[in-house]
N, C-alpha and C positions, 0 to 999 in steps of 0.2 A: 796203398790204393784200396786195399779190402778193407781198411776198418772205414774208411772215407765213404766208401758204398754202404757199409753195415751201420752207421754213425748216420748218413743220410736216408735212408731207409726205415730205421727205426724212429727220427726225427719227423718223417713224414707220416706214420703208425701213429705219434704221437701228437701231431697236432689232428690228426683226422677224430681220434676217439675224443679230444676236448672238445675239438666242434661237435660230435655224435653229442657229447654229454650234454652242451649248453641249449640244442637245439631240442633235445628231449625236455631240460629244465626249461625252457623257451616257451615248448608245448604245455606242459604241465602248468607252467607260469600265468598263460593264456587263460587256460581252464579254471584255473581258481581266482583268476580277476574278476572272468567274470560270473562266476559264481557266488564269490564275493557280492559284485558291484550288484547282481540280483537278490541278493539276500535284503543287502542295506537299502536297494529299493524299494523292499517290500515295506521291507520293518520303518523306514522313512516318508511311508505314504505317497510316495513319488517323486521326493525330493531328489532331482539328480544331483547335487552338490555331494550331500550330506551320502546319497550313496557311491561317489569319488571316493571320498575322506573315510568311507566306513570300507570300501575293498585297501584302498592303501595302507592304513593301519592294519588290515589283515593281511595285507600281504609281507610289511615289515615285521609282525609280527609271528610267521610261518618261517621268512627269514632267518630272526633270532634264535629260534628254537632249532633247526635246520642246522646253523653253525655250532649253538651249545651242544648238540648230538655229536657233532662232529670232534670238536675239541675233546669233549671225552671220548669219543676213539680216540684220539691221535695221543692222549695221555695216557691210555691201557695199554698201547701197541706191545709194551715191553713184557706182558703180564702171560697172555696167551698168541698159541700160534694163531697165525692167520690161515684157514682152510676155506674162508670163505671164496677165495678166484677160483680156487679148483672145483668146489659145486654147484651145481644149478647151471654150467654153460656160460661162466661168465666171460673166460674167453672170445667168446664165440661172438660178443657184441663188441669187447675191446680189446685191442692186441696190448697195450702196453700200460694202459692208464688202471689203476687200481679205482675200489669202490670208494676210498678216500677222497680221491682227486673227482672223480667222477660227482659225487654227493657237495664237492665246493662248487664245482661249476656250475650243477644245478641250481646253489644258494643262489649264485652270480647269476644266473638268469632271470629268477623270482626277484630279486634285488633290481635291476635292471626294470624289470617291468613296475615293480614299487615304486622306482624313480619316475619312470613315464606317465605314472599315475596320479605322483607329487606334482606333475610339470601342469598337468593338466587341470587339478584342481588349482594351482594357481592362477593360470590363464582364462579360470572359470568368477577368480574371485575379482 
């Protein structure tokens, strides 16, 4: 009965920090769309299409680099220890999810908004 409670418990630790994470990458995601989408307005002359197509490729393209970050963690892990949960309080924002898992779900958020961005330039064309 205790591992059942300790097993559900931590389960629930566990999906709360990925939604904490995606909703952060969510936010984040937000911010650079449309900071993006202002950028390629400018640089566009006012073209709203062309500034879609210029936040979306930036935004697949913050993606890419985001997860090649990533994979090279997850390829060094064996190299050095990890001291990074225990500095800076990281605890303190996630009980159970590592900055690994944390920095995918972000991707998956910025991804997510990339798509919604793709949906739209299409609906635009």
């Amino acid at each position: 009965m205790n591992k059942n409670k300790d097993f559900s418990s931590r389960a629930k630790a566990f999906a709360g920090d990925l939604l904490k994470a995606f909703l952060a990458g969510a936010a984040a995601g937000a911010a650079l769309a449309l900071l993006l989408f202002l950028v390629g307005l400018a640089v566009s002359g006012g073209n709203f299409t062309t500034a879609v197509e210029a936040a979306k490729n930036g935004m697949f393209l913050v993606t890419a680099v985001v997860l090649f970050i990533l994979a090279g963690m997850i390829m060094v892990k064996g190299k050095k220890p990890e001291r990074f949960q225990e500095e800076n309080g990281w605890r303190n924002h996630f009980a159970v999810v590592g900055y690994k898992m944390a920095m995918a779900m972000v991707a998956a958020a910025i991804v997510l908004w990339a798509v919604i961005l793709d949906y739209v330039q299409l609906q635009l064309l």
